[in-house]
C-alpha positions as a printed NumPy array, in Angstrom:
array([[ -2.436,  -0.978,   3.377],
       [ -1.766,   1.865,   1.24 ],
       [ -2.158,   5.171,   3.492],
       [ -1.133,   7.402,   0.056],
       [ -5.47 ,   8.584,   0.414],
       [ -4.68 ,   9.927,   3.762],
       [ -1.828,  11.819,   3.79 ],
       [ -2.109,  13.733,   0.436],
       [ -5.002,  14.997,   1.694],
       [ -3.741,  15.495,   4.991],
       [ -0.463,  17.581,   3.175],
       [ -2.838,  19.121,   0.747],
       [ -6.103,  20.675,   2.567],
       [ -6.21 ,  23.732,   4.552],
       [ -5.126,  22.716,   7.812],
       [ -8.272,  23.986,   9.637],
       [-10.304,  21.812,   7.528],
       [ -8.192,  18.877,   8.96 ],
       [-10.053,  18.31 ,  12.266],
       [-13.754,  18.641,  10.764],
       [-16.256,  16.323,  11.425],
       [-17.718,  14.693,   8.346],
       [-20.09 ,  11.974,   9.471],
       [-21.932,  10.896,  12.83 ],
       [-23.26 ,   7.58 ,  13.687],
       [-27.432,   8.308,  13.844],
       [-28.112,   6.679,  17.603],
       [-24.457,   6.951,  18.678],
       [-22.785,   9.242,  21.893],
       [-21.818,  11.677,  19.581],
       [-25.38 ,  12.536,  17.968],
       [-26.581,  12.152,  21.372],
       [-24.511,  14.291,  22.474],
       [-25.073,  17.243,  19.871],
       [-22.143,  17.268,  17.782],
       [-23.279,  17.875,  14.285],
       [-21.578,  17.184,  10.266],
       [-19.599,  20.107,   9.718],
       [-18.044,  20.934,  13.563],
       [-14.416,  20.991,  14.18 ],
       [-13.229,  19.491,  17.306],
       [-10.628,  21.486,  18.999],
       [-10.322,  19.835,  22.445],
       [-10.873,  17.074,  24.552],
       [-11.671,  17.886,  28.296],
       [ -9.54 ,  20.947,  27.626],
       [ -6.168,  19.007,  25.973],
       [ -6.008,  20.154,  22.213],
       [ -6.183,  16.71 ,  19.98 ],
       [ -3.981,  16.68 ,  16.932],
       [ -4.816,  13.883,  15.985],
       [ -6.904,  10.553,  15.761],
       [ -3.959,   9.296,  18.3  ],
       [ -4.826,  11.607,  20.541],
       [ -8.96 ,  11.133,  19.99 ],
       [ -7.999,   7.545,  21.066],
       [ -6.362,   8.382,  24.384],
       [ -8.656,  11.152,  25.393],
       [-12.253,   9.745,  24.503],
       [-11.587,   6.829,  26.651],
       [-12.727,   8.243,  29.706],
       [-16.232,   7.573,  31.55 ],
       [-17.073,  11.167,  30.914],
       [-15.755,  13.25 ,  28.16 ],
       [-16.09 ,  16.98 ,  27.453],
       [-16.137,  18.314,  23.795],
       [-15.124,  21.571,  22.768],
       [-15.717,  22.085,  19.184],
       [-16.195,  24.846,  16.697],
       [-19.448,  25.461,  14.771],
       [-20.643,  28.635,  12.458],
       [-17.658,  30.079,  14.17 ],
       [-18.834,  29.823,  17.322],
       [-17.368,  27.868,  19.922],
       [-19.286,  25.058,  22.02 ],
       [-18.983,  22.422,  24.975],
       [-20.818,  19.367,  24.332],
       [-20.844,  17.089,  27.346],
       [-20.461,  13.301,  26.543],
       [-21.556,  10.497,  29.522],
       [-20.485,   6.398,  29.853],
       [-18.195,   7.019,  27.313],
       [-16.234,   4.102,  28.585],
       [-15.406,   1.313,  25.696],
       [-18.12 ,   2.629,  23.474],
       [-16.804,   4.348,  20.021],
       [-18.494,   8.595,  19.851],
       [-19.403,   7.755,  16.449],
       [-17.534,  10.181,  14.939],
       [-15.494,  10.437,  11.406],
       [-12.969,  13.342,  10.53 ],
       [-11.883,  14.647,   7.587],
       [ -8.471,  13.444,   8.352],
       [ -6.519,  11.438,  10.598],
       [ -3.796,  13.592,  11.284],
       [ -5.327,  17.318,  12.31 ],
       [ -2.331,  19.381,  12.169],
       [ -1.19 ,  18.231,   8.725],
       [  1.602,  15.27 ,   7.358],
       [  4.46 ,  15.269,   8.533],
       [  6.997,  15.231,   5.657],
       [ 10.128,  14.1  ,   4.677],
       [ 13.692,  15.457,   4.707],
       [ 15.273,  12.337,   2.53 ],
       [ 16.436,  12.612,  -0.951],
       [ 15.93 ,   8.906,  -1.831],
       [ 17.811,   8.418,  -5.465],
       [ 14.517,   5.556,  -5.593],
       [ 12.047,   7.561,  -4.296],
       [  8.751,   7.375,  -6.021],
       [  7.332,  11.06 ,  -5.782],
       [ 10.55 ,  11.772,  -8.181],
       [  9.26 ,   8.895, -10.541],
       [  5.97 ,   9.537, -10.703],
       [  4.642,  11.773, -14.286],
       [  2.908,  15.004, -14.007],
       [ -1.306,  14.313, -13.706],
       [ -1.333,  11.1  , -11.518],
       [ -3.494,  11.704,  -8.688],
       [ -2.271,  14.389,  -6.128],
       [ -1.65 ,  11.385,  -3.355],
       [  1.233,  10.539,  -5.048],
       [  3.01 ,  13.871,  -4.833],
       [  2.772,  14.087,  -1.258],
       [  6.448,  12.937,   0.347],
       [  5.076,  11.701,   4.064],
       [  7.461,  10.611,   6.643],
       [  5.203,  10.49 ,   9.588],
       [  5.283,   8.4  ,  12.09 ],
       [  1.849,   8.694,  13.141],
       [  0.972,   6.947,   9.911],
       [  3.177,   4.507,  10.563],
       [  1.353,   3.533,  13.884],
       [ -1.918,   3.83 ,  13.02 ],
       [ -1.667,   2.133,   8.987],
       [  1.52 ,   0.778,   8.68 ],
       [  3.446,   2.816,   6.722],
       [  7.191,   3.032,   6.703],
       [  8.805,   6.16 ,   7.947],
       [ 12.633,   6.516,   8.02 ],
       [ 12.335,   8.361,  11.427],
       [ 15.173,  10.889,  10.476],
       [ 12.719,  13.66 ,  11.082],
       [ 11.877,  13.03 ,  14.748],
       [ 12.045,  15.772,  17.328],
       [ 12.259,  15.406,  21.061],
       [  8.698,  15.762,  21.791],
       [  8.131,  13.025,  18.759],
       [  9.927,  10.879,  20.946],
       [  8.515,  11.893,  24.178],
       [  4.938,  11.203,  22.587],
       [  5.841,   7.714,  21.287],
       [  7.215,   6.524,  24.258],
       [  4.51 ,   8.315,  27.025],
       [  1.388,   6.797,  24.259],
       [  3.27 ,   3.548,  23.753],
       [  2.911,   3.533,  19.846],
       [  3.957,   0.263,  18.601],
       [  4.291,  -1.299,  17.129],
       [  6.421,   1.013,  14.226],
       [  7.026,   0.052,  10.65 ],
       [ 11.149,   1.688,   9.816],
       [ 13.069,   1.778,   6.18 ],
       [ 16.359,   0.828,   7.624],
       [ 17.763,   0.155,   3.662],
       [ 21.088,  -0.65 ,   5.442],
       [ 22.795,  -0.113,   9.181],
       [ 26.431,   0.811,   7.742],
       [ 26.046,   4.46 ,   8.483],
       [ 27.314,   6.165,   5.343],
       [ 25.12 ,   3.435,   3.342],
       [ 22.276,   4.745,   4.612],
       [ 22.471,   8.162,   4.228],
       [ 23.59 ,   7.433,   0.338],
       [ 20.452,   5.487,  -0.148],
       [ 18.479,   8.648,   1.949],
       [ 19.887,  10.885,  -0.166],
       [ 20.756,  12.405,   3.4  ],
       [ 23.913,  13.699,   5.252],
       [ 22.847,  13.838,   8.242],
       [ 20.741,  10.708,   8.567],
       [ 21.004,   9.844,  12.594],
       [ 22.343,   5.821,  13.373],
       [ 19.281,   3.859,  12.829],
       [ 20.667,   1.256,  15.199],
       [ 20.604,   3.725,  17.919],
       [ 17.218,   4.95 ,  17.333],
       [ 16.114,   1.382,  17.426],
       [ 17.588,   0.558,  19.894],
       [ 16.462,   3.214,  22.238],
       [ 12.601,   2.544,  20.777],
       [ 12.956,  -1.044,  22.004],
       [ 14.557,  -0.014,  25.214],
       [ 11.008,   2.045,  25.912],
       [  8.676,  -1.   ,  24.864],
       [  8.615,  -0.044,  21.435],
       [  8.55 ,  -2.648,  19.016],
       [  9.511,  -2.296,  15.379],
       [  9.402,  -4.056,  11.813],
       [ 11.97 ,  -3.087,   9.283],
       [ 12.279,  -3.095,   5.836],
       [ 15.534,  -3.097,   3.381],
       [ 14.946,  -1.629,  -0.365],
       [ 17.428,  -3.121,  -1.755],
       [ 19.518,  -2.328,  -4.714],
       [ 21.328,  -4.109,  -7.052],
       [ 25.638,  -4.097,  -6.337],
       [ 24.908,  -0.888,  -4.169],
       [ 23.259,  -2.314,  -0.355],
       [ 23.282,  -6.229,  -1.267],
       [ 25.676,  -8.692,  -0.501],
       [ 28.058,  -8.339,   2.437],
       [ 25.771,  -5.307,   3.361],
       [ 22.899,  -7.33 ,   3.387],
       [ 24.603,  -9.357,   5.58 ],
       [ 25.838,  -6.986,   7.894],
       [ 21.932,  -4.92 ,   8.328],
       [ 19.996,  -8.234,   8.74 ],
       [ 22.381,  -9.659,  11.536],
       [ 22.847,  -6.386,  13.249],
       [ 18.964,  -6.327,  13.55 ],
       [ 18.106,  -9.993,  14.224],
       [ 20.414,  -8.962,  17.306],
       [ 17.756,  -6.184,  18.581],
       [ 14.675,  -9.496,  18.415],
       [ 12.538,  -9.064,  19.794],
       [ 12.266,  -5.538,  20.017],
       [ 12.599,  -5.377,  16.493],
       [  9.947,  -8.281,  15.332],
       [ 10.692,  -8.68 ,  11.694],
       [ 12.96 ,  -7.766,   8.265],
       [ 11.977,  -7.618,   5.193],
       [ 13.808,  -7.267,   1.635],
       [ 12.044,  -5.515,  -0.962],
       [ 13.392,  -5.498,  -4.826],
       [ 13.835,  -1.396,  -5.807],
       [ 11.229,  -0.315,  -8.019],
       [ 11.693,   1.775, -10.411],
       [  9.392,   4.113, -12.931],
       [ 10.706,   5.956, -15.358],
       [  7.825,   5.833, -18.703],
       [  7.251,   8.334, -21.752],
       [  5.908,  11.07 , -19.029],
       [  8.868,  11.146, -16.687],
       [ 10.677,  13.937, -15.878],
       [ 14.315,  12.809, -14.641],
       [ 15.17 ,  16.31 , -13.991],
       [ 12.546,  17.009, -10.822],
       [ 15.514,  15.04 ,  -8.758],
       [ 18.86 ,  16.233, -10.652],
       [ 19.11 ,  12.951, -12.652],
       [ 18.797,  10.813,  -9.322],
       [ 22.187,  11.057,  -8.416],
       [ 22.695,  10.375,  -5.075],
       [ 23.946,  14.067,  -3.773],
       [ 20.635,  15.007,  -1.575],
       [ 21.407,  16.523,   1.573],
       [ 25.429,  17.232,   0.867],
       [ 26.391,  14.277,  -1.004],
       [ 28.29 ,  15.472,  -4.005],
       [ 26.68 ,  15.822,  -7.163],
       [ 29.899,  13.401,  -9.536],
       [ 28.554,  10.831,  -6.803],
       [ 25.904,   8.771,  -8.747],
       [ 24.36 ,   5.869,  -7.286],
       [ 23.408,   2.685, -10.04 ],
       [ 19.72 ,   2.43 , -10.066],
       [ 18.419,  -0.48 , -11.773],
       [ 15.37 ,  -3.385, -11.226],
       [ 17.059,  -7.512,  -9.976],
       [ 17.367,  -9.775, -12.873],
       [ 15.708, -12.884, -12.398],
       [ 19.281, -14.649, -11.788],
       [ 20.232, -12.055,  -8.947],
       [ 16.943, -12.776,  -7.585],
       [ 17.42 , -16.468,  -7.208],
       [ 20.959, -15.685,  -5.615],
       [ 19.287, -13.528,  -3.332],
       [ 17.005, -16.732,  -2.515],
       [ 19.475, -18.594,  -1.705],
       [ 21.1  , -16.568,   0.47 ],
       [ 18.155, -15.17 ,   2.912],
       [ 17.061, -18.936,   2.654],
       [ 20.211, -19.818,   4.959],
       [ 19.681, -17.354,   7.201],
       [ 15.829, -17.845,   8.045],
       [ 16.941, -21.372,   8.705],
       [ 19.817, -20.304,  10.9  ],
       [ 17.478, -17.442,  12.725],
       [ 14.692, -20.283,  13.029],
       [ 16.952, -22.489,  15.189],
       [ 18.252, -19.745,  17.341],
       [ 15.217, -17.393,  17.79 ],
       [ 12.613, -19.483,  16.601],
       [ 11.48 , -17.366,  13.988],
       [ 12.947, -16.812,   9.93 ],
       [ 12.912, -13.293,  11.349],
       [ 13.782, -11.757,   7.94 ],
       [ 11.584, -12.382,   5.069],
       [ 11.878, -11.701,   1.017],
       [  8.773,  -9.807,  -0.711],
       [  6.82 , -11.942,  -2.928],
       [  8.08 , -10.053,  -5.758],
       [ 11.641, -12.119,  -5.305],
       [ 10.268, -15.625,  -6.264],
       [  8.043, -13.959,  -9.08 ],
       [ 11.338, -13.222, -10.719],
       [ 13.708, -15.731, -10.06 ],
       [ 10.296, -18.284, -11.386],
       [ 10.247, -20.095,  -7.813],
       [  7.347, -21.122,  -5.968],
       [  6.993, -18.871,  -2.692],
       [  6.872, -20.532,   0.688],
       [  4.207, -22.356,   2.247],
       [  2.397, -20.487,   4.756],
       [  3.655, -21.347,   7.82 ],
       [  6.746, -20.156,   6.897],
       [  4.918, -16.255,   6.92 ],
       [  3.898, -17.552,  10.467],
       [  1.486, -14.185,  11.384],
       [  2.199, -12.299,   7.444],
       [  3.277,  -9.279,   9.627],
       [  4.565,  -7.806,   6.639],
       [  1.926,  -8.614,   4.111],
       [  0.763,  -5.067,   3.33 ],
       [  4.579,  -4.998,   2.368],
       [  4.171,  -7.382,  -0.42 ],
       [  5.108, -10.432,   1.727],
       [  2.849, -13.511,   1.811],
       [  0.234, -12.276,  -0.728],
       [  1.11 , -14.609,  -3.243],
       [  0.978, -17.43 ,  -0.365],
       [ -2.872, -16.327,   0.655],
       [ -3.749, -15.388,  -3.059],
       [ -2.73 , -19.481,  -3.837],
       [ -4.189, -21.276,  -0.577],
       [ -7.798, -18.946,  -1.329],
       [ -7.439, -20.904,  -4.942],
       [ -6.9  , -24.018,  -3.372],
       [-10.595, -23.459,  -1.52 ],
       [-11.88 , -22.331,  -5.014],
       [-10.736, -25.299,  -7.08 ],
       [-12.315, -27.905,  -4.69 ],
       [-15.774, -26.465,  -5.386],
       [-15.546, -26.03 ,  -8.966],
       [-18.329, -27.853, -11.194],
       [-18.217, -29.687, -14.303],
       [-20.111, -27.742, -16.332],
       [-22.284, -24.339, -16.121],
       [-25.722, -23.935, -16.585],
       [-25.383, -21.558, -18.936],
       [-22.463, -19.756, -20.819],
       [-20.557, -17.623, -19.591],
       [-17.428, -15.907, -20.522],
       [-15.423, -12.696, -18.779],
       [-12.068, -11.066, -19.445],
       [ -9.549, -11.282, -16.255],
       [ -6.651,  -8.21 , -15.833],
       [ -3.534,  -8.929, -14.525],
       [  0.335,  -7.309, -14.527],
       [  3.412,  -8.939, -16.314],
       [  5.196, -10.244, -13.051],
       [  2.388, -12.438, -12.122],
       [  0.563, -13.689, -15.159],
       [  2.729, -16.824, -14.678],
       [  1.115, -17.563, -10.938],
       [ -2.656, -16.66 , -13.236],
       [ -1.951, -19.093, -15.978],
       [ -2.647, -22.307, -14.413],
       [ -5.502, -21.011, -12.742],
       [ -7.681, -19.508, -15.598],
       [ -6.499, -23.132, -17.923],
       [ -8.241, -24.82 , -14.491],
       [-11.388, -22.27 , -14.649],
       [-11.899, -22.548, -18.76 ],
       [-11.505, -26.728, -18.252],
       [-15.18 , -25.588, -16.914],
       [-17.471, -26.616, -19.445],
       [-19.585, -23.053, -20.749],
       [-16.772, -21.183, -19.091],
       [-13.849, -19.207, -20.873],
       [-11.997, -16.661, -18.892],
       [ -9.547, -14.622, -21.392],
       [ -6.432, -13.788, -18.964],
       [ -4.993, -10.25 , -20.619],
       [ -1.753,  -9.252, -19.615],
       [ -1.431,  -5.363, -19.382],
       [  2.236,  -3.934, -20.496],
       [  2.965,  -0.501, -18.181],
       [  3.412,   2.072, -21.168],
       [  2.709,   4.861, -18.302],
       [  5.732,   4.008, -16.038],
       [  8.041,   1.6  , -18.613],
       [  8.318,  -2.006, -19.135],
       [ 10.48 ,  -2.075, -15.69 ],
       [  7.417,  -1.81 , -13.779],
       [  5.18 ,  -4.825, -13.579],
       [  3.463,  -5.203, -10.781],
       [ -0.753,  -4.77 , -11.259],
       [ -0.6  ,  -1.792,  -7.915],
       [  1.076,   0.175, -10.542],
       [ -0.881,  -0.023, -13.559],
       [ -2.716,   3.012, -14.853],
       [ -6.238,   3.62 , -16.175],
       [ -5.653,   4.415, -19.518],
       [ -3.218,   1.309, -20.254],
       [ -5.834,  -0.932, -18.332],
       [ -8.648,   0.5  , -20.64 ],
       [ -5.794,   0.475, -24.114],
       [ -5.089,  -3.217, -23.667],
       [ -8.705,  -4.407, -23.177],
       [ -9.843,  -2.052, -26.571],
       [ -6.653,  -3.69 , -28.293],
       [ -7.99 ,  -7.1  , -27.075],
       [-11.244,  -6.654, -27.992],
       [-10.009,  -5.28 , -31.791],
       [ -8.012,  -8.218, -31.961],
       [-11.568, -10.188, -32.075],
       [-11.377, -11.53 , -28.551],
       [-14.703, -11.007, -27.282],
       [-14.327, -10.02 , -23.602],
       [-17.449, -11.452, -21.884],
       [-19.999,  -9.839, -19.838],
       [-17.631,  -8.65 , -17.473],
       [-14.052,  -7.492, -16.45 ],
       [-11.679,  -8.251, -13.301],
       [ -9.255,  -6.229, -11.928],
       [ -7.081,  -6.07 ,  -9.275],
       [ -8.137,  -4.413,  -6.26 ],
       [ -4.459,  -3.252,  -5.628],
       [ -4.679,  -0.984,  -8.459],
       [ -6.884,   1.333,  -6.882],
       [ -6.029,   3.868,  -3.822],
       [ -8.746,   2.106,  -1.735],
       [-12.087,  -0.256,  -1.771],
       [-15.376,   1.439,  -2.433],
       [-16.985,   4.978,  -3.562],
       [-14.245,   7.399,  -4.907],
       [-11.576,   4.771,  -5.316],
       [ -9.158,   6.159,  -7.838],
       [ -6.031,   4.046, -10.682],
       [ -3.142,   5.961, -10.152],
       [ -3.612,   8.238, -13.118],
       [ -7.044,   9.517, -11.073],
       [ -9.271,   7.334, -13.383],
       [-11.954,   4.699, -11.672],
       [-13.479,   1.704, -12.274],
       [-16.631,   3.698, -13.546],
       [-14.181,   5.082, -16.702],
       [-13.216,   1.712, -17.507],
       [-16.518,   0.803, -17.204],
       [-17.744,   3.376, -20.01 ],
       [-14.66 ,   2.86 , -22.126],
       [-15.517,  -1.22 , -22.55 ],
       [-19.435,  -0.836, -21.993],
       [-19.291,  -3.795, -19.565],
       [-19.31 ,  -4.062, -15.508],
       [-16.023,  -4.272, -13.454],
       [-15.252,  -6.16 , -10.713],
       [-12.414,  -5.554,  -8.158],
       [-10.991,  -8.262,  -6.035],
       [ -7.861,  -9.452,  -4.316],
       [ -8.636, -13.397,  -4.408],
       [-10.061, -15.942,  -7.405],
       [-12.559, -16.992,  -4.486],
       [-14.084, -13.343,  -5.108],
       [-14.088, -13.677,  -8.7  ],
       [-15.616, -17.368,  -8.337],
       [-18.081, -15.897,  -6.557],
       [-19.287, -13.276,  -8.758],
       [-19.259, -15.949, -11.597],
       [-21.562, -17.931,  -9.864],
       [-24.236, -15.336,  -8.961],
       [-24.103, -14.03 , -12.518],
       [-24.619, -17.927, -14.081],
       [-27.751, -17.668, -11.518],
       [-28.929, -13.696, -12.126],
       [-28.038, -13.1  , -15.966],
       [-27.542,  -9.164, -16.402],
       [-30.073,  -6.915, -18.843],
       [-27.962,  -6.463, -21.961],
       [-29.759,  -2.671, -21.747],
       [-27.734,  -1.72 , -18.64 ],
       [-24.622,  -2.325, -20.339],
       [-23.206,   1.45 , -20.764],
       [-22.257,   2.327, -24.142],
       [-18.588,   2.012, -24.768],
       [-16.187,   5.105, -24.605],
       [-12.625,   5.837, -25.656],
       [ -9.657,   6.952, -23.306],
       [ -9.529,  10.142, -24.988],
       [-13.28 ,  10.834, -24.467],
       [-12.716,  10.312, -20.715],
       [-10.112,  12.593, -20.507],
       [-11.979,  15.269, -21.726],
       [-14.516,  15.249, -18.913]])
């Protein structure tokens, strides 16, 4: 899931504004109790809530008192057979006393990466582990303080998502960018000793934390199962395009939190050759984990078998895809939803129809197959455009990266090229922060922009079955030709 939405806001609005009550449920507890759009709840049956945590825990009592602010004015709203039913209520946040940030220096960090007038999520360096409970997000948990482990332990939050990167000490706090980085093993070890389970990740980089260090950080934690569920290995990304500044993070050298600055650590993206090796190698080890534990335990991102050209596993092998928001197993569900598709494909249409489909470089070759299979549709053609990352740089090229303007660029170069697009466009629903109204690309344009730049509709969508199924009500329900809206250039949408 990507929580980036949430806490830039969270780090970025007025912290009284954190707690406000933006919606109620017409016909729910809430409304029936009085609490209006606009209030700010400040306490439960007198216990402040800072958060949606703490809304959980305290509104599931048979009878609930509200204190809440309103036209600066202060009010008790009483709330009855509260019990299992939901208040109805939405806040402007999750979190209401702000994000908890970070204290690492990560030499791969993304904030550092990311060029000046993306959207303001993607400044925001979170490291909370509320997040990490309630969305999934990966904290380092260097930044915990007593009562943050007090609270985990007394509200039972797990199960916890940790960047672990590597359990050799002084590894760690190189790839933290952080001197002082406490022993993750410990801290792991004492969450599981309080019921707290955990799932890990490793970012690994090339000839700095692979190899015998691999080795070392996925053994040491398949030794904490079950308390720590799952591993999994995730290539290093990196961004570094025409609007990067390498100098917000000192050139990236590794020197954070005391580290010297003549200390640089190599930062660069897996060949596809490394990536196969790495196959190989986490291969033997899910096989040896599977006999012992009865589970591969440690898993490799889909991202892995994209470059090394292999075929990813089947799904059982992903067993409950605990670490799909993580990039593991997408590729798996993305081919068995095609697999459904291509069994209910006709022979023909009954009328033409063509549309343009938008993909990244690292997976066109899992796409090609699939849009030869659609266009062996008779009246169907489905151009499949591959969009280069000019934002970022050509090392990036994954489609949850991909901005705006080089979505909208490569379609106007496609179209100029005489390649008529069709009557509609599909995108990736990973490129956006979210799914519906106010959904933003990375560089804070929406679907709407591309929308008026190609003066066509656009569809987002994970799986083919979703784009199937928009072809097929379209073949039934033609669109007007007059609600087309009239075609725009990048630089005209910029200028809003």
């Amino acid at each position: 899931m990507d929580i980036s939405n949430q806490v830039a806001a969270s780090g970025n609005k007025r912290r009284k504004d954190l707690n406000r009550i933006i919606s109620v449920e017409p016909g729910s507890l809430g409304e029936k109790a009085g609490v209006r759009v606009g209030d700010r709840l400040l306490a439960i049956d007198g216990q402040p809530v800072r958060d949606m945590i703490d809304y959980s825990f305290q509104t599931a009592e048979d009878r609930i008192r509200l204190r809440v602010e309103r036209d600066g004015q202060r009010l008790e709203l009483r709330v009855k057979n509260a019990a299992g039913e939901p208040l109805g209520l939405e806040f402007a946040e999750p979190t209401f006393d702000g994000i908890r940030v970070c204290n690492n220096d990560c030499p791969f960090c993304f904030v550092y990466r990311t060029p000046k007038g993306f959207r303001p999520t993607l400044y925001v360096k979170d490291d909370d582990y509320r997040y990490s409970f309630m969305y999934g997000g990966f904290v380092t948990l260097t930044n915990l303080k007593d009562e943050d482990w007090q609270r985990i332990i007394e509200q039972r939050l797990t199960p916890l998502y940790v960047s672990v990167h590597s359990t050799e000490l002084e590894m760690r706090r190189r790839l933290l960018g952080n001197s002082t980085a406490p022993n993750i093993l410990d801290q792991l070890t004492r969450l599981n000793a309080n019921g707290i389970e955990a799932h890990t990740q490793v970012v690994l980089v090339p000839t700095v934390n692979d190899g015998p260090n691999l080795e070392k950080t996925i053994f040491d934690l398949v030794k904490l199962y079950p308390g720590v569920q799952t591993s999994a290995i995730v290539p290093v990304g990196l961004a570094g395009g025409p609007g990067y500044d390498g100098d917000r993070r000192r050139n990236f050298k590794a020197h954070g939190r005391g580290f010297p600055a003549e200390a640089p650590m190599p930062m660069r993206p897996f060949t596809g050759p490394e990536a196969a090796v790495i196959i190989e190698q986490v291969h033997a080890w899910q096989k040896r984990f599977k006999k012992e534990i009865g589970t591969p335990f440690v898993y490799l991102s889909d991202e892995f078998y994209l470059l090394a050209g292999q075929e990813v596993p089947g799904r059982a092998h992903y067993e409950d895809f605990d670490q799909i928001e993580n990039g593991v197993g997408l590729v798996r569900r993305f081919l068995d939803d095609w697999k459904h598709v291509e069994k209910k494909l006709p022979e023909k249409l009954e009328r033409p129809l063509r549309a343009t489909l938008v993909t990244a470089e690292l997976i066109t070759p899992t796409f090609e197959p699939l849009i030869r299979r659609l266009n062996r549709v008779e009246g169907l053609e489905v151009n499949l455009l591959t969009v280069i990352n000019k934002t970022l740089g050509h090392t990036v090229t994954v489609a949850g990266l991909l901005t705006g303007k080089d979505v909208i660029e490569a379609l106007q170069a496609l179209e100029a090229s005489g390649r008529d697009l069709g009557e509609v466009l599909y995108l990736p629903q990973v490129m956006l922060d979210k799914k519906g109204y106010g959904a933003r690309f990375l560089d804070d344009l929406t679907p709407a922009d591309v929308e008026k730049a190609l003066g066509r509709p656009v569809v987002m969508g994970s799986y083919m079955s979703e784009v199937w199924d928009d072809l097929a009500e379209r073949e039934k329900h033609p669109a007007q030709p007059a609600t087309a809206p009239a075609a725009r250039t990048v630089l005209e949408l910029a200028a809003r």
